[in-house]
C-alpha positions in Angstrom: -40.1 56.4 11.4 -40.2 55.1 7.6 -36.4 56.9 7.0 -35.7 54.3 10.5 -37.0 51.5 8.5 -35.3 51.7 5.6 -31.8 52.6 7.3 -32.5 49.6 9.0 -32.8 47.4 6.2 -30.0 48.9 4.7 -27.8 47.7 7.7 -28.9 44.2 8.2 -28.4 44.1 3.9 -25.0 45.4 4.1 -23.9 42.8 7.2 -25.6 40.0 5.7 -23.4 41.1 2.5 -20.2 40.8 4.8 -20.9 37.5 6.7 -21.8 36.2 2.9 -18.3 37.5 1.4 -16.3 36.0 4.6 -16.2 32.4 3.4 -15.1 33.8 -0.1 -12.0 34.9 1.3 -11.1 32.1 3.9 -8.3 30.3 1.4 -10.2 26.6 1.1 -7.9 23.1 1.2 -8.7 20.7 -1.1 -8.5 17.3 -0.4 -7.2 16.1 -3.4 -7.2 12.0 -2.9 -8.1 10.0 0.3 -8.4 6.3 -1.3 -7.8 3.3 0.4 -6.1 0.5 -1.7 -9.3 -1.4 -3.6 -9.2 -5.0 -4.3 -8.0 -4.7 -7.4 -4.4 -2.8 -5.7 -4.9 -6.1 -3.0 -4.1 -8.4 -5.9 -1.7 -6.4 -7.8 0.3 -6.6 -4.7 -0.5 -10.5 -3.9 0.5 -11.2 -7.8 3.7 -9.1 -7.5 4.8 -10.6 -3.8 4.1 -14.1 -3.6 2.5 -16.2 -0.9 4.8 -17.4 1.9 3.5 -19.2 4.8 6.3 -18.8 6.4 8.4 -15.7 7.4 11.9 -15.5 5.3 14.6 -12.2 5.2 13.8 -10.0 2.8 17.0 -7.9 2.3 16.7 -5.7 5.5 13.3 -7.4 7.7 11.7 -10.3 8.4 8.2 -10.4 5.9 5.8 -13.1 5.7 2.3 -13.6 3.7 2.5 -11.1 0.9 5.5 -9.2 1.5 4.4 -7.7 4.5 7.1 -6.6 7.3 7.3 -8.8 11.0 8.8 -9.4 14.1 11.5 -12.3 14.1 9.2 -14.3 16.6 6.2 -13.4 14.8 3.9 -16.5 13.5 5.8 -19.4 14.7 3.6 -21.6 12.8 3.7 -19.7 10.0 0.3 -17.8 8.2 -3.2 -18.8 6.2 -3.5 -16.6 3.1 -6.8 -15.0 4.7 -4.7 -14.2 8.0 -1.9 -13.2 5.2 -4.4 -10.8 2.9 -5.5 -9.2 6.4 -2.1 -8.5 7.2 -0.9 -6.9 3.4 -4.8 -4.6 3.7 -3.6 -3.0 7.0 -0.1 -2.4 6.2 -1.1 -1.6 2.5 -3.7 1.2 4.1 -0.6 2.5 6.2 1.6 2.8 2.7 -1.9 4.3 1.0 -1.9 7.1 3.9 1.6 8.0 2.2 0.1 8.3 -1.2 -2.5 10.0 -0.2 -0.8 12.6 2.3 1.8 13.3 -1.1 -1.6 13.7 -3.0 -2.8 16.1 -0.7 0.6 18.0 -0.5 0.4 19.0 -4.2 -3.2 19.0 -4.6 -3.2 15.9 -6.5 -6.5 14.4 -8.0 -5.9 10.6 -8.7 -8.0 7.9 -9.9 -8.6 4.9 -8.0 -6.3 3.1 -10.3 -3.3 5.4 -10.2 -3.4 5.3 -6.3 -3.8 1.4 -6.4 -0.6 1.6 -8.7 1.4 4.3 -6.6 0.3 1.9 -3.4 1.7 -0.9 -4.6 5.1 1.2 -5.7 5.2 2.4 -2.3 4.5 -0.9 -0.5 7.7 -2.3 -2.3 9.7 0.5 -1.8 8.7 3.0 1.0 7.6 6.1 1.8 9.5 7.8 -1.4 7.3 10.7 -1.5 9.3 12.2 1.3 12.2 10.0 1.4 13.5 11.6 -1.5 12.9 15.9 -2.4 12.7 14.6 -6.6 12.5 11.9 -8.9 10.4 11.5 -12.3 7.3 10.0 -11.5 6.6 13.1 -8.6 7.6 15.5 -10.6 4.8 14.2 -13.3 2.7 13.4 -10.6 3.3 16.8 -9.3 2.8 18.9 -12.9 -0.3 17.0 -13.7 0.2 13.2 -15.2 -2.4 14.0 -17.8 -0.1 16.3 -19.4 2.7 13.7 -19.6 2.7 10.6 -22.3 2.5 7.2 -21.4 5.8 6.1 -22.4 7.5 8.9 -20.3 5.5 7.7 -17.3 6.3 4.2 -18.2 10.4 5.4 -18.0 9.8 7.2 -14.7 7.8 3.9 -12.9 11.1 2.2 -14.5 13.5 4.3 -12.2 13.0 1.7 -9.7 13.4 -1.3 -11.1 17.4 -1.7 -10.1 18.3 -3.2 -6.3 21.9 -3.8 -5.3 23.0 -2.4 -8.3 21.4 -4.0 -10.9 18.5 -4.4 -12.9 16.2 -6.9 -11.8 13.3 -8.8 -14.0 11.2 -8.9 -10.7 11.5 -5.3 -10.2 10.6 -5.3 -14.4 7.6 -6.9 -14.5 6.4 -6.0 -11.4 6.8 -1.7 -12.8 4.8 -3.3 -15.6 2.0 -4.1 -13.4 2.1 -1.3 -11.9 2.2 1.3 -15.0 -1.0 -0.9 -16.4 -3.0 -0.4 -13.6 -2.2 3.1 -13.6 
């Protein structure tokens, strides 16, 4: 009866040792970034865009308020800069899921700042994280941007400060912006 016993225990230690080890080898994701732009990324973005009541052509869409995309009939009467900062937080949260969904790819831990700066990049530009396979500033992002120097993570925000061919002080100042909040 006793020798029953202590087989017994053996067997319930040995499976409780098994379940315990399972979770050990399941291969865990981590989630490395799922920010949403802060307020300080809101004003970058209202600094760098400019308030229009109206909507105007903005090289390939109609915008209005802060840079943010519309319809051609959209806002007739134009836009308050409330109705406007509404506008750029949901379409700026739609560029974050971007940022974040690149983060997450590559197991990338940002700060709040560096996603509020990558946001704003994207929200000019697009979804460059999969639009294009390589470019400095993922490859940094990608190999750790601790590990790289400021001035070669200033040069790879300055990639994309050229449209239509040329350099533009807009596109200038606004990388600027973006490389100090980063």
């Amino acid at each position: 009866m006793k020798t029953n016993k202590i087989s017994l225990n053996k067997i319930v230690c040995v499976i409780l040792a098994l379940i315990m080890m399972i979770p050990a080898s399941i291969p865990r994701v981590h989630a490395a970034s799922n920010f949403s732009i802060s307020q300080d990324g809101v004003d970058l973005i209202k600094e760098t865009e400019g308030f229009s009541k109206y909507k105007y052509w903005d090289h390939s869409q109609y915008s209005i308020g802060y840079g943010t995309r519309c319809g051609a009939n959209d806002y007739p009467n134009g836009i308050t800069e409330a109705e406007a900062e509404k506008l750029l937080r949901n379409f700026a949260n739609e560029f974050g899921k971007y940022v974040n969904n690149f983060a997450n790819k590559y197991n990338i831990t940002l700060t709040q700042n560096q996603f509020d700066a990558l946001v704003c990049l994207t929200y000019a530009l697009g979804d460059l994280w999969t639009a294009y396979d390589t470019f400095d500033l993922k490859t940094i992002l990608i190999n750790g941007s601790e590990k790289a120097s400021f001035l070669k993570i200033a040069r790879a925000f300055g990639e994309w400060r050229v449209a239509g061919g040329s350099v533009l002080q807009g596109l200038v100042n606004r990388r600027q912006k973006e490389i100090q909040l980063f």
